[in-house]
C-alpha positions as CSV (number, residue, x, y, z in Angstrom):
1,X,23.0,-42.3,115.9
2,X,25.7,-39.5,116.2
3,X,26.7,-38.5,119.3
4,X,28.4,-35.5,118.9
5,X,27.3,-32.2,117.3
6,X,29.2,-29.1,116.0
7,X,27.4,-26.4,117.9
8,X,27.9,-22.7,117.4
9,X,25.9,-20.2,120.0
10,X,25.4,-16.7,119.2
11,X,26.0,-14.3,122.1
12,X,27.8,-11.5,123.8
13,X,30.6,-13.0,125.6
14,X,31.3,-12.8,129.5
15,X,34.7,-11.9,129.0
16,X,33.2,-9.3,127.4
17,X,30.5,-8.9,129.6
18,X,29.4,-10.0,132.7
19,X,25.6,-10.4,132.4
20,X,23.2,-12.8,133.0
21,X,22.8,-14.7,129.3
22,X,26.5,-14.3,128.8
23,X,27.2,-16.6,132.2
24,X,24.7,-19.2,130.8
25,X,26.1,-19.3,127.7
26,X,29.3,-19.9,128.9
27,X,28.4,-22.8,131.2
28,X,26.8,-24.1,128.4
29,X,29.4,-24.1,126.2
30,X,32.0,-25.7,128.6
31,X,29.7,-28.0,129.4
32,X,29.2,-28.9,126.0
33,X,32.8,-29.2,125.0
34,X,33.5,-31.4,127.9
35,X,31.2,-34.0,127.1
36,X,32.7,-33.9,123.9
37,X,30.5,-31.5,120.9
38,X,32.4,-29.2,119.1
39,X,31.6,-25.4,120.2
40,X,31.9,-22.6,118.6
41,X,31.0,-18.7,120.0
42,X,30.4,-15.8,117.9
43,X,30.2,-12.8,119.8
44,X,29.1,-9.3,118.0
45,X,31.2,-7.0,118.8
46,X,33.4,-9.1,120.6
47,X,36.6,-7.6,121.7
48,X,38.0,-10.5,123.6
49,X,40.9,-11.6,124.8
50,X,39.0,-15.4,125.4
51,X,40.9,-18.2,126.4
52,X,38.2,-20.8,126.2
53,X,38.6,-24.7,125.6
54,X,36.1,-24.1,123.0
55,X,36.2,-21.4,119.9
56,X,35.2,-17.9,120.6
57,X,34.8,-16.0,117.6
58,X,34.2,-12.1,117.4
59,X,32.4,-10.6,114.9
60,X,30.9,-7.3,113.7
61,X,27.6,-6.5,115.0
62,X,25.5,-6.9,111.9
63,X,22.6,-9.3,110.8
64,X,24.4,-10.6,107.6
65,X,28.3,-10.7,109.7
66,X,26.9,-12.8,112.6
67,X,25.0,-15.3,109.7
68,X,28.4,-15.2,107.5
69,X,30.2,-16.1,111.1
70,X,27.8,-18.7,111.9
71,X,28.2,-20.1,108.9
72,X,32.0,-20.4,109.0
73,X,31.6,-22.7,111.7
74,X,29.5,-25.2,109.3
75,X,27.5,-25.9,112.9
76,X,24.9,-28.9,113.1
77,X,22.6,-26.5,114.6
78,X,22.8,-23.0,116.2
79,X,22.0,-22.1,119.9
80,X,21.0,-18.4,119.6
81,X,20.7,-16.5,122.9
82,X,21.3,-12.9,121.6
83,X,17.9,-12.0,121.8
84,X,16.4,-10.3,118.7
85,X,19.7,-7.6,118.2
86,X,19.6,-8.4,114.1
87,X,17.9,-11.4,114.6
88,X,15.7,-11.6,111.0
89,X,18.3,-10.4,108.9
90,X,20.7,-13.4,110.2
91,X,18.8,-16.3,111.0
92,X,17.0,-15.8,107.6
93,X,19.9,-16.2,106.1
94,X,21.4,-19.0,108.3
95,X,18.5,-21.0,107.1
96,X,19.1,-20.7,103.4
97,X,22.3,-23.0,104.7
98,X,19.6,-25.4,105.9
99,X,21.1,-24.8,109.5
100,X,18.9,-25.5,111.8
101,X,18.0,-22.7,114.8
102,X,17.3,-23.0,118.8
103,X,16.3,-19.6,120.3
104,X,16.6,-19.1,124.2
105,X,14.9,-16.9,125.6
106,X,16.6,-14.5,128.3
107,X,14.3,-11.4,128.8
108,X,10.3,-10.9,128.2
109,X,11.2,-8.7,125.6
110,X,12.3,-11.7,123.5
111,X,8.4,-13.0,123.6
112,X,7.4,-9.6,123.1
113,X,6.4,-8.6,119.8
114,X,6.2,-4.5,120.9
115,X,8.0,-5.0,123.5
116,X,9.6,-1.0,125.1
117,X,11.4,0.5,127.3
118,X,9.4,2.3,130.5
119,X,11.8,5.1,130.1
120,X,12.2,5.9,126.6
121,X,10.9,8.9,124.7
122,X,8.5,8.9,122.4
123,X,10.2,8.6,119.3
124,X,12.9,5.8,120.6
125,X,9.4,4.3,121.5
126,X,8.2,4.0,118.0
127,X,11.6,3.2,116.9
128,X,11.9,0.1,119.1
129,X,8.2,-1.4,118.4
130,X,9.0,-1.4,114.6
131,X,12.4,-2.9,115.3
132,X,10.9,-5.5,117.4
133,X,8.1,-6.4,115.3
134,X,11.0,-6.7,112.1
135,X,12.9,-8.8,114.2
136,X,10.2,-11.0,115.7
137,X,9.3,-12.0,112.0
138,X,12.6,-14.2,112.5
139,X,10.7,-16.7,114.3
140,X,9.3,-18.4,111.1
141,X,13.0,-19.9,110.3
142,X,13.1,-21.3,114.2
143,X,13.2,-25.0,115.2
144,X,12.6,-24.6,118.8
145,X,12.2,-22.4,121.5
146,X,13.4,-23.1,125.2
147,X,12.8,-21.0,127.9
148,X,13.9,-20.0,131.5
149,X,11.1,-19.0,133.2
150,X,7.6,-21.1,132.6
151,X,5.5,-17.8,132.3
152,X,7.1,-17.4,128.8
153,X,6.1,-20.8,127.1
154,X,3.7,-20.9,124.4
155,X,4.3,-17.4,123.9
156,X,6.1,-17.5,120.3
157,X,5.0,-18.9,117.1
158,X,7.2,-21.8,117.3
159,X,5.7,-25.7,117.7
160,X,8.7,-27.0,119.6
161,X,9.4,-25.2,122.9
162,X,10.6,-26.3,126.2
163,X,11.8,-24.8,129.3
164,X,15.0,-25.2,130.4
165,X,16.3,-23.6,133.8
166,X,19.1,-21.4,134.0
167,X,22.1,-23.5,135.6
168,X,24.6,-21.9,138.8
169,X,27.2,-23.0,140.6
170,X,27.5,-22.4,144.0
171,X,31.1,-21.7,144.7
172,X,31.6,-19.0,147.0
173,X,34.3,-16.5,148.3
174,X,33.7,-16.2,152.1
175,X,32.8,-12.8,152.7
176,X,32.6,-10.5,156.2
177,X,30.7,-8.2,157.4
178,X,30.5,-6.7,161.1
179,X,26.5,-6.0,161.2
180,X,23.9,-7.7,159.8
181,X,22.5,-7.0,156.4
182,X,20.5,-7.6,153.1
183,X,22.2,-7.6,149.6
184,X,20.8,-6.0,146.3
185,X,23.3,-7.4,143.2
186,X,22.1,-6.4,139.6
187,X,23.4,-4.4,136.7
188,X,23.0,-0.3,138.0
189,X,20.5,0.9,134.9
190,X,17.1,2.1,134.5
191,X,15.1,-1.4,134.6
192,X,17.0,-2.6,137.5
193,X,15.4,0.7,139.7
194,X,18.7,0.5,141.8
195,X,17.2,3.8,143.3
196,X,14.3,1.5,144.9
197,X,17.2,-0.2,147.0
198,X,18.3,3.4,147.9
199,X,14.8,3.7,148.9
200,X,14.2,1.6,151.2
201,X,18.0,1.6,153.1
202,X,16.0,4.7,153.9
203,X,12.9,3.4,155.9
204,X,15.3,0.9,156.8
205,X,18.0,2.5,158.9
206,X,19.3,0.7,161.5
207,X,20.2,-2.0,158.7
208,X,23.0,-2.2,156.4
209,X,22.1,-2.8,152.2
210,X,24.9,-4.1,150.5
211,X,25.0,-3.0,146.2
212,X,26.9,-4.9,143.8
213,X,26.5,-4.2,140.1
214,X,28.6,-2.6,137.4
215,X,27.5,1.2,137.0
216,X,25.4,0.9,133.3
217,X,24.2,4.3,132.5
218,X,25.6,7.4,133.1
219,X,22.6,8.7,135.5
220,X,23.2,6.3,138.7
221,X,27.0,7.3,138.6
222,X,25.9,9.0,142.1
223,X,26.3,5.6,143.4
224,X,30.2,6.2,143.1
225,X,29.9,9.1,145.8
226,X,29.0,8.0,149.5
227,X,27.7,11.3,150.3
228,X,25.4,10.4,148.1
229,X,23.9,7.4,149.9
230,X,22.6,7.0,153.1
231,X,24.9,5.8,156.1
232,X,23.8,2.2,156.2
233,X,23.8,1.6,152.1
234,X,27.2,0.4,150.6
235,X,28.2,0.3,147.2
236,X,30.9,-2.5,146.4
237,X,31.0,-2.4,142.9
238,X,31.5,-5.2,140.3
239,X,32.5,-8.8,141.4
240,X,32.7,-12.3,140.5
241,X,29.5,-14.5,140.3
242,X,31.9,-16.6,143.0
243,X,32.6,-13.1,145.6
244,X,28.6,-12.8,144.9
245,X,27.7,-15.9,145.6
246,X,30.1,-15.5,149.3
247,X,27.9,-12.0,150.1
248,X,24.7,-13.5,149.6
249,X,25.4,-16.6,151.8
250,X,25.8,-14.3,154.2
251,X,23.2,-11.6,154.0
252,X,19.9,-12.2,155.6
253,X,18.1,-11.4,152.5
254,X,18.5,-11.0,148.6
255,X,16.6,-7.9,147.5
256,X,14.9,-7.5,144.3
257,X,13.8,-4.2,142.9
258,X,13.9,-4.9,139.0
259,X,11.4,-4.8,136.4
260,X,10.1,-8.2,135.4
261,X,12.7,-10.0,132.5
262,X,13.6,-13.4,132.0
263,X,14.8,-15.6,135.0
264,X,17.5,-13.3,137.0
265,X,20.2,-15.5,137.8
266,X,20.9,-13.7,140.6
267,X,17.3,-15.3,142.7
268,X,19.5,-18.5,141.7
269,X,22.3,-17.4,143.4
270,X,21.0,-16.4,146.2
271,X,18.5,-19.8,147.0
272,X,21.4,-21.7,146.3
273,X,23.1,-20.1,149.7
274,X,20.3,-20.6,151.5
275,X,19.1,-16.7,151.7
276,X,15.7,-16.2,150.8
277,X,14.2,-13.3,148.3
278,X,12.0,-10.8,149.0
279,X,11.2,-9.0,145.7
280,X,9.1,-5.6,144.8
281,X,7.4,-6.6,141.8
282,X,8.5,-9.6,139.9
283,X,8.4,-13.4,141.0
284,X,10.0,-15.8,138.7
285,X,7.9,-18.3,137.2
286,X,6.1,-17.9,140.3
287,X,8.5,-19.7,142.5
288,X,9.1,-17.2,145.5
289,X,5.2,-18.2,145.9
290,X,5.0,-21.7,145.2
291,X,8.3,-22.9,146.9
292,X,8.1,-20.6,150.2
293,X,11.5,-19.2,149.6
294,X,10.6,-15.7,149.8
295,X,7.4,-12.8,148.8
296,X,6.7,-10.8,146.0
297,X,4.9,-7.4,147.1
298,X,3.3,-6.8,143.7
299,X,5.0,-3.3,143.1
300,X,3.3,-2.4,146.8
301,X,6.0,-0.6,148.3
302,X,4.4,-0.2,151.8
303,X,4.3,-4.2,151.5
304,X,7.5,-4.7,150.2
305,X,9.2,-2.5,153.7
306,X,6.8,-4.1,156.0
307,X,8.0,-7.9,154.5
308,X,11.6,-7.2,154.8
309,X,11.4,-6.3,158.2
310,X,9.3,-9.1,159.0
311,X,11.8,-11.5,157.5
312,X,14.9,-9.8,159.1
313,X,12.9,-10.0,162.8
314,X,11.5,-13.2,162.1
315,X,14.4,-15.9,162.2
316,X,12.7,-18.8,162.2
317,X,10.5,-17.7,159.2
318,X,14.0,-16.7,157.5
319,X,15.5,-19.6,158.2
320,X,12.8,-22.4,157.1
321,X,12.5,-19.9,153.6
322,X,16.3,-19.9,153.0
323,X,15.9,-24.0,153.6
324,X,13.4,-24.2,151.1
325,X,15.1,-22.0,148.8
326,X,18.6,-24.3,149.3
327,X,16.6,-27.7,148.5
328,X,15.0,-26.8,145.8
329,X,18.2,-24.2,144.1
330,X,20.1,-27.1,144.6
331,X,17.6,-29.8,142.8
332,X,16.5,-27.4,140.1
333,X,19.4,-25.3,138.9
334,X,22.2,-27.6,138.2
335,X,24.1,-26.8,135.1
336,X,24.5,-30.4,134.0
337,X,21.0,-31.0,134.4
338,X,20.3,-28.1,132.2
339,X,22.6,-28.9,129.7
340,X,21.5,-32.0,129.1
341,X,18.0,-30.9,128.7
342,X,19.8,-28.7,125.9
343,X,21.3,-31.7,124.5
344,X,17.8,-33.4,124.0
345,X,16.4,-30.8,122.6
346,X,19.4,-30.5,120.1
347,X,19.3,-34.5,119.6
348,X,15.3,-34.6,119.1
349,X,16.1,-31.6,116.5
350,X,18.8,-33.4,114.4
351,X,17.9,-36.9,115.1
352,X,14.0,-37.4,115.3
């Protein structure tokens, strides 16, 4: 039986990047070349530079480039995780190479046939839906699906799926801060709602909202003014998963305002420190619920004020959440644990 694989995933790059799929996809790739499979990256559109232990090469963003790239690699199997972008055209043709295909999953929209923008006009509308449903039809040439969040198995027309959890580290940068305060940390753009945070620092005053995120579309550039925001929120800008990681262990909460997607790495994150989530509309895989490490107020804004103040006043329900969120982070989210559930999927693929 062999033991190693050549492996080529097919992503943006978090050089490149800094985004939710791109951190996987690196830990997944170091992990990969350290216990000793040959990894190669394409990235579309790359732009680099990447000094990576494993291969990192940029391509242009086209369906029949990212195959031809893929295909340089000769790969035992592919690890795609660039959600449907020109997904068709190039795994079609990977498959005439008799390549074999693993799709992860990183947003809803991947399991989404029609799957559109809240915000878009009508015409972008139409023009997404067909693009999706084009794309979608790349499924047929699939081997497997995994997943990060359990609500999206079973939902593509694939026989083999499983779910494999996002993996985190927990490194931190210690961070200080001379009042208390809740943290919001996403990308600043539409589906995100960062003006929801805004919000509520509002009916919130006499506590301090730290936001972290790179500035995404042009209209929440505001957030670059102060006068702009309300005394007690701060905008921090971009930082490292690691400076992240050292805010969030200390804030008393981890606030959630976006749309629902895949599995935010972020809710990871922050259970990993020990800070519990309290979310305005989306629980992943239902865990906020099921595990007791935070509340989900159903896109009830009234309920979603009231439960952060109730967790911010309430210290021992904080603090038995934010234990419960730490215990099971830190038994669920490991990235060798995910990895090698990767690497039995890949082995039952080329092996079985």
């Amino acid at each position: 039986m062999k033991e190693n694989y050549k492996i080529t995933i097919v992503n943006r790059h978090r050089d490149d990047k800094i985004g939710g799929s791109e951190l996987q996809c690196n830990f997944i790739a170091e992990k990969l070349t350290d216990l000793g499979h040959s990894v190669s990256y394409i990235v579309p559109s790359g732009k680099g530079p990447y000094d990576r232990d494993y291969s990192v090469i940029p391509c242009i963003n086209d369906g029949e480039k990212i195959a031809d790239a893929v295909i340089s690699t000769t790969p035992d199997i592919v690890y795609w995780r660039y959600n449907k972008i020109h997904f068709f055209k190039a795994v079609k043709r990977i498959k005439k190479h008799k390549i074999p295909v693993i799709f992860g999953t990183s947003s809803v929209r991947d399991v989404d046939p029609g799957f559109i923008k809240k915000d878009a006009r009508f015409r972008k509308k139409i023009k997404m839906v067909v693009k999706s449903y084009w794309n979608h039809r790349g499924f047929k040439y699939v081997d497997a699906v995994v997943v990060n969040n359990k609500a999206h198995l079973d939902r593509l027309p694939v026989a083999y799926q499983e779910i494999i959890h996002n993996g985190m580290m927990d490194d931190y940068i210690p961070f200080g801060w001379d009042k208390p305060f809740c943290a919001w940390v996403s990308s600043l753009k539409q589906i995100k709602r960062p003006e929801k945070v805004v919000n509520l620092a509002k009916d919130i005053p006499n506590l301090d909202v730290i936001v972290v995120g790179e500035i995404q579309e042009k209209k929440y550039e505001w957030f670059n003014d102060k006068d702009n925001l309300p005394d007690n929120l701060f905008y921090l800008g971009v930082k490292t998963p690691e400076e992240v990681n050292g805010i969030l262990k200390e804030a008393k909460l981890h606030l959630h305002t976006c749309y629902p997607e895949g599995f935010p790495n972020v809710f990871i994150q922050a259970w990993m420190q020990g800070t519990p989530s309290v979310s305005l509309g989306f629980d992943p895989s239902n865990y906020l619920h099921d595990h007791k490490m935070g509340f989900n107020a159903n896109e009830d804004w009234i309920v979603f004020v009231n439960a952060v103040n109730e967790f911010i006043n309430d210290n021992k329900k904080r603090d038995e959440f934010g234990d419960n969120a730490r215990r099971f982070a830190n038994s669920t989210f490991l990235i060798d644990k995910s990895v090698s559930k990767l690497e039995e999927v890949i082995k039952y693929i080329l092996e079985v």
